[in-house]
C-alpha positions in Angstrom: 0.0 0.0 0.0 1.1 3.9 -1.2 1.4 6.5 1.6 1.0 9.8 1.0 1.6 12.6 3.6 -1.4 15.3 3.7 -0.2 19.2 4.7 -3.4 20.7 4.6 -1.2 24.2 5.9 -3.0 27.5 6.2 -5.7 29.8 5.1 -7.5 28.5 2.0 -5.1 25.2 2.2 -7.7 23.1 4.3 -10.8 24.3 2.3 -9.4 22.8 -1.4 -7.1 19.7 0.1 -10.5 18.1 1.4 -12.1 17.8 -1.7 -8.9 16.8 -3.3 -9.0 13.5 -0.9 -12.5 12.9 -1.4 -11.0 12.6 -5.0 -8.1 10.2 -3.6 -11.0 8.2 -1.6 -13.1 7.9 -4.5 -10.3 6.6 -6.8 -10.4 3.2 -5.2 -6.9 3.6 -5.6 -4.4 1.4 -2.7 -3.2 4.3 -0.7 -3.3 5.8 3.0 -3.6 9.1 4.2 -1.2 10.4 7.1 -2.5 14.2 7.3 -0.3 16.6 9.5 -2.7 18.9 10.5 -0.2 20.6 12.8 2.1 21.8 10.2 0.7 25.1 10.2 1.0 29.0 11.1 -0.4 28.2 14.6 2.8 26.1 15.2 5.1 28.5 13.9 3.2 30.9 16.6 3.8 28.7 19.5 6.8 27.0 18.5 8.9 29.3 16.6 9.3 26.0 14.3 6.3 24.2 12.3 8.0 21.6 10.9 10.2 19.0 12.9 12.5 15.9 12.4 9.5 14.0 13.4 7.4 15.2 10.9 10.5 15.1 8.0 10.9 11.3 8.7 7.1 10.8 7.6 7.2 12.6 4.6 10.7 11.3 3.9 8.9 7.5 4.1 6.4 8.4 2.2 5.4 8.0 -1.5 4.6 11.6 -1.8 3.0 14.7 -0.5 0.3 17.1 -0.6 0.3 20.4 0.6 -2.4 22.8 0.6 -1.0 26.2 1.2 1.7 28.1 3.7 1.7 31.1 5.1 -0.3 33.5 7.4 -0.6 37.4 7.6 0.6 37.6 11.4 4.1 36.4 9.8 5.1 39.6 8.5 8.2 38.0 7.1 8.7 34.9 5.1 10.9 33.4 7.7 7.3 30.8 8.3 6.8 30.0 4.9 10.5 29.6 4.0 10.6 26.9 6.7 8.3 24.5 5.2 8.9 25.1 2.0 12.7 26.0 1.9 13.1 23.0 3.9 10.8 20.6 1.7 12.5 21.5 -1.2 16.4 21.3 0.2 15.8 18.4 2.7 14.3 16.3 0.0 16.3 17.5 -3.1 13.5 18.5 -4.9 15.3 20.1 -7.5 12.6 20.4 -10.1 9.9 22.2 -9.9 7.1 21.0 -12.5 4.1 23.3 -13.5 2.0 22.6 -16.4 -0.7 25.3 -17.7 -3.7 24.1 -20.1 -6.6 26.0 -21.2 -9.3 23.8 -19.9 -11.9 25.9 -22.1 -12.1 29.0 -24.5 -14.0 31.7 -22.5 -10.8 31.4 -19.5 -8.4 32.9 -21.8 -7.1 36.6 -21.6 -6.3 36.7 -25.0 -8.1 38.5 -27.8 -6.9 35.9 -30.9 -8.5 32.7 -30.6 -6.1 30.9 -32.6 -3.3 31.4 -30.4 -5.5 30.9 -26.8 -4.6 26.9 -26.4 -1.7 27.3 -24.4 -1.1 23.5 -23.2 3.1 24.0 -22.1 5.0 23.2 -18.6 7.4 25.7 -16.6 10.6 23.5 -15.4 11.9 25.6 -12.8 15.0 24.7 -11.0 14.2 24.7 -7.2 16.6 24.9 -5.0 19.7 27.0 -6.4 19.4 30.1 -8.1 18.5 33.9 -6.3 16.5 31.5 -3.7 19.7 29.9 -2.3 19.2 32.4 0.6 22.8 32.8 0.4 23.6 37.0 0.7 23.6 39.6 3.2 23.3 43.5 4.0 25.3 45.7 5.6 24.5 49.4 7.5 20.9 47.8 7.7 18.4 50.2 8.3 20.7 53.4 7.4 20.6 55.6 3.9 24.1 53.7 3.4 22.6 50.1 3.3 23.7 47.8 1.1 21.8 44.7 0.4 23.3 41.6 -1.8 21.4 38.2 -2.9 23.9 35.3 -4.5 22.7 34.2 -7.8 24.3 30.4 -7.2 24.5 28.1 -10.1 25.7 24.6 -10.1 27.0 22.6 -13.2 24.7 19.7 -11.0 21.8 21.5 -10.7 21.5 23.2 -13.8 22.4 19.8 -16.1 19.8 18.0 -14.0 17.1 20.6 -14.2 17.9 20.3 -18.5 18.1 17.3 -18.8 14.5 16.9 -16.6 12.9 19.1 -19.3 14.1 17.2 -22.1 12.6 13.9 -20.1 9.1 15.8 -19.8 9.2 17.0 -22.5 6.9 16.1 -25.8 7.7 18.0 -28.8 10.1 20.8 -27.9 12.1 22.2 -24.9 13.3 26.2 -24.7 15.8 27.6 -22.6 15.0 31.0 -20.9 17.8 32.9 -19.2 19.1 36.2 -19.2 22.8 35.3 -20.4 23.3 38.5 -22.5 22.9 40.2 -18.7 24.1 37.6 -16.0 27.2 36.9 -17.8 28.7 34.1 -14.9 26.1 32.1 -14.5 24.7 32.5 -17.7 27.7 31.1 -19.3 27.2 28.0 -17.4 24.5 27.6 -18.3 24.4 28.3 -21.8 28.0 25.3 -21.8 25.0 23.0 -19.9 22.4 23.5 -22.4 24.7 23.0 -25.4 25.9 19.4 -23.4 22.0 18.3 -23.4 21.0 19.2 -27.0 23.7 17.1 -28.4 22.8 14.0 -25.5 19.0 15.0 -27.0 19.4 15.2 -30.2 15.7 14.1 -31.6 14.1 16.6 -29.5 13.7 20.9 -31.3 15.6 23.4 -29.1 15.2 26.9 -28.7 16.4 30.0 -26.5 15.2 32.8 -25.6 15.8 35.6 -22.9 13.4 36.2 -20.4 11.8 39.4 -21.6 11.3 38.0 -24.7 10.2 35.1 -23.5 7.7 36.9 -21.8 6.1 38.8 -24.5 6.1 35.8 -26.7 4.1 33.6 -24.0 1.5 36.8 -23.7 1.3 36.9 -27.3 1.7 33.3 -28.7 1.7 31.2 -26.1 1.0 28.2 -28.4 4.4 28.1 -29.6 6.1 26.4 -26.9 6.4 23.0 -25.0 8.4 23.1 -22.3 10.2 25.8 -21.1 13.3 24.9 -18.8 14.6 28.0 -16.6 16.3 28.8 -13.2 14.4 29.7 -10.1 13.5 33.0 -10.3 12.8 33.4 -13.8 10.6 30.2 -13.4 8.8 32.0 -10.7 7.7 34.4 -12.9 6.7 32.7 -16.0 4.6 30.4 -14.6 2.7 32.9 -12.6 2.1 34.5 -16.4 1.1 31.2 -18.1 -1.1 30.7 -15.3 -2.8 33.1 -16.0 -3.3 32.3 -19.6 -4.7 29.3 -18.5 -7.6 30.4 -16.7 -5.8 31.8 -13.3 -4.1 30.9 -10.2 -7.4 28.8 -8.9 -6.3 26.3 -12.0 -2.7 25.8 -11.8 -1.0 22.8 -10.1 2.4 22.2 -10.0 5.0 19.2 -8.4 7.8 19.6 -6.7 10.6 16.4 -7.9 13.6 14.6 -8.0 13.6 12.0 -10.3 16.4 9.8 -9.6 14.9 9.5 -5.7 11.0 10.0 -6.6 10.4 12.0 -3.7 7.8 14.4 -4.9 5.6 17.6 -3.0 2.6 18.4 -5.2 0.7 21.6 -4.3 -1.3 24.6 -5.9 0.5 27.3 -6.8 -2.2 29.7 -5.6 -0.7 30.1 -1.9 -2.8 30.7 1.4 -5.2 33.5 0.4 -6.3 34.7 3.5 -8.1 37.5 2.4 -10.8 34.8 1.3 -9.9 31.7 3.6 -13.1 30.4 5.8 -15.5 31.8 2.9 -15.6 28.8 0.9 -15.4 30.7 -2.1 -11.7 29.8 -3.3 -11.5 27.3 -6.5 -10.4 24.0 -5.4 -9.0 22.8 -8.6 -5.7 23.8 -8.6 -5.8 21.6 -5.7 -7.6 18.8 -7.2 -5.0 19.0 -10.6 -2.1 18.6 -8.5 -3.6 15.4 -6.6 -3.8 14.5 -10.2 -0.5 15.2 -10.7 0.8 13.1 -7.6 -1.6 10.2 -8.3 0.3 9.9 -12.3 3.5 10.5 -10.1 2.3 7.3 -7.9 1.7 5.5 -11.2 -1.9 5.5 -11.2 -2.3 7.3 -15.1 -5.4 6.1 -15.7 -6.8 7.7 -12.4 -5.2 10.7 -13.3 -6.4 11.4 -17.2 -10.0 10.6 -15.2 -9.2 13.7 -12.7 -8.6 15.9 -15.4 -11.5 14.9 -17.3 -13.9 15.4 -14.3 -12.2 19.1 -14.6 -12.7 20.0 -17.8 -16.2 18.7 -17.8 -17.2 20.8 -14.7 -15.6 23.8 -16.4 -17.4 23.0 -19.5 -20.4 23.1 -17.7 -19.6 26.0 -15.2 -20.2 24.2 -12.7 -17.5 26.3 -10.9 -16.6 28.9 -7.9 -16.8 32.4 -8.8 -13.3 33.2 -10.7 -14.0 31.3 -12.9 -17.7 32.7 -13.6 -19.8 30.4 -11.5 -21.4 30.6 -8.4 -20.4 27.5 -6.6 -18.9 27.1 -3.1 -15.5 25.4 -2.8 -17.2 22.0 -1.7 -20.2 22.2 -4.4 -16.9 22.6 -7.2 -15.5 19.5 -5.8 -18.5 17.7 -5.3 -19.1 18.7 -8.9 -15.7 17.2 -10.0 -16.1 14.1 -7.7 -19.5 13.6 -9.9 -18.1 13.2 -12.8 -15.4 10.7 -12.1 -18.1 8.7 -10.2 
């Protein structure tokens, strides 16, 4: 029997990770839930720590995880959320971070020309190096004289593995996004990287492009691209932006991996949203797609390809929570999701 580990977190986390596991349940697949409700804010509050060596054992010995959401507006630094997450991600070596966008239907696209609306790509973000390290520091803090520096760290390690992940994921083509004509050190490395994996991928179409550029192209052809492999930061970005040419941050999923140990944290990318938390009015699908995401992950494809297809009919049918046009609560759009794959 598969274990997966259950963070339902903070704010809106708990409201869309309960439908999600009614999803799980309803799945008939062989797993167990072991949900760590005290991973949360509250914790961090009492504690000063919200995530233990107690609690990394059990996710270490699981199959995979789910998280709902971190963070908490009486934090009023990231310190919190950089614990769980920061910690996640390093402890386990979750060096890729995996977020797919698809327009699940017509009318949730931004964009004016309909031919170039069915954005169906992945962001490969690498996860743990990058401006993110956490590696920097500031001097005369606080004065008119402060000076403040972050370390852009790059790794021939991390950024060959984070390629060569997008060339693994990837179906037709794979584009590298960097800034290289700027950041001349680390984009030099990689830029040598990049060159290494097209010649070990040689049946596989290549492109680069810088990030602006890459920017404008996604907002005005997003079509045109596949997978996009890019470093932390940049990654951060861009999939924020083809989120939102996918219908929004209430659709977008995303997995946290390292392939060679298959350790894997799934989550939506949407965050805590305490501004709405307790109203039952966030959109649990981006929840519900990346316990689709983790159930493929699991092995369990055929589960998975039904998830999705309970999605896009309930969006087809707006039967959905009010971002995306509909009027249901958070439990009447899972219930509506659980529907269909019953």
């Amino acid at each position: 029997m598969q274990r997966i580990t259950v963070i339902p977190g903070d704010g809106i986390g708990p409201e869309v990770v309960e439908p999600a596991l009614a999803l799980v349940q309803a799945l008939g697949l062989d797993v167990t839930l072991d949900v760590l409700d005290h991973v949360n804010a509250d914790a961090y509050l009492r504690n000063g720590s919200a995530l233990d060596a107690a609690d990394l054992d059990r996710i270490r010995s699981s199959d995979a995880t789910l998280l709902g959401a971190v963070g908490d507006p009486r934090l009023g630094d990231t310190g919190y959320v950089r614990s769980v997450l920061t910690t996640l991600r390093t402890e386990l070596d979750l060096y890729a971070n995996y977020r797919p966008a698809r327009l699940w239907h017509d009318r949730l696209s931004p964009l004016r020309d309909r031919a170039r609306r069915a954005i169906d790509c992945v962001i490969v973000r690498e996860n743990t190096e990058g401006l993110y390290s956490g590696i920097g520091g500031s001097t005369r803090t606080a004065s008119p004289e402060e000076v403040a520096v972050d370390l852009d760290v790059n790794t021939h390690r991390g950024v060959t593995r984070i390629i060569d992940f997008a060339f693994s994921v990837a179906r037709r083509s794979v584009c590298l996004v960097d800034k290289a004509n700027a950041v001349r050190h680390g984009g030099q490395l990689w830029q040598r990287c990049w060159r290494e994996a097209v010649e070990r991928h040689p049946h596989v179409a290549t492109s680069h492009l810088y990030a602006d550029a890459a920017a404008l192209r996604l907002a005005t052809d997003p079509t045109a691209f596949d997978v996009i492999v890019t470093n932390n930061s940049h990654g951060d970005i861009l999939s924020d932006l083809t989120a939102a040419l996918a219908g929004g941050l209430g659709m977008a999923a995303s997995a946290n991996l390292n392939a060679t140990t298959r350790q894997g944290l799934f989550e939506p990318v949407h965050g805590s949203a305490p501004d709405i938390a307790g109203r039952q009015v966030a959109n649990p699908f981006a929840a519900i797609l990346s316990t689709a995401l983790l159930v493929e992950h699991l092995g369990h494809r055929d589960a998975a390809e039904a998830v999705r297809r309970a999605v896009a009919a309930a969006v087809g049918a707006r039967r959905v929570t009010p971002d995306l046009g509909g009027r249901l609560s958070t439990k009447e759009a899972g219930a509506a999701v659980l529907a269909e794959v019953c």
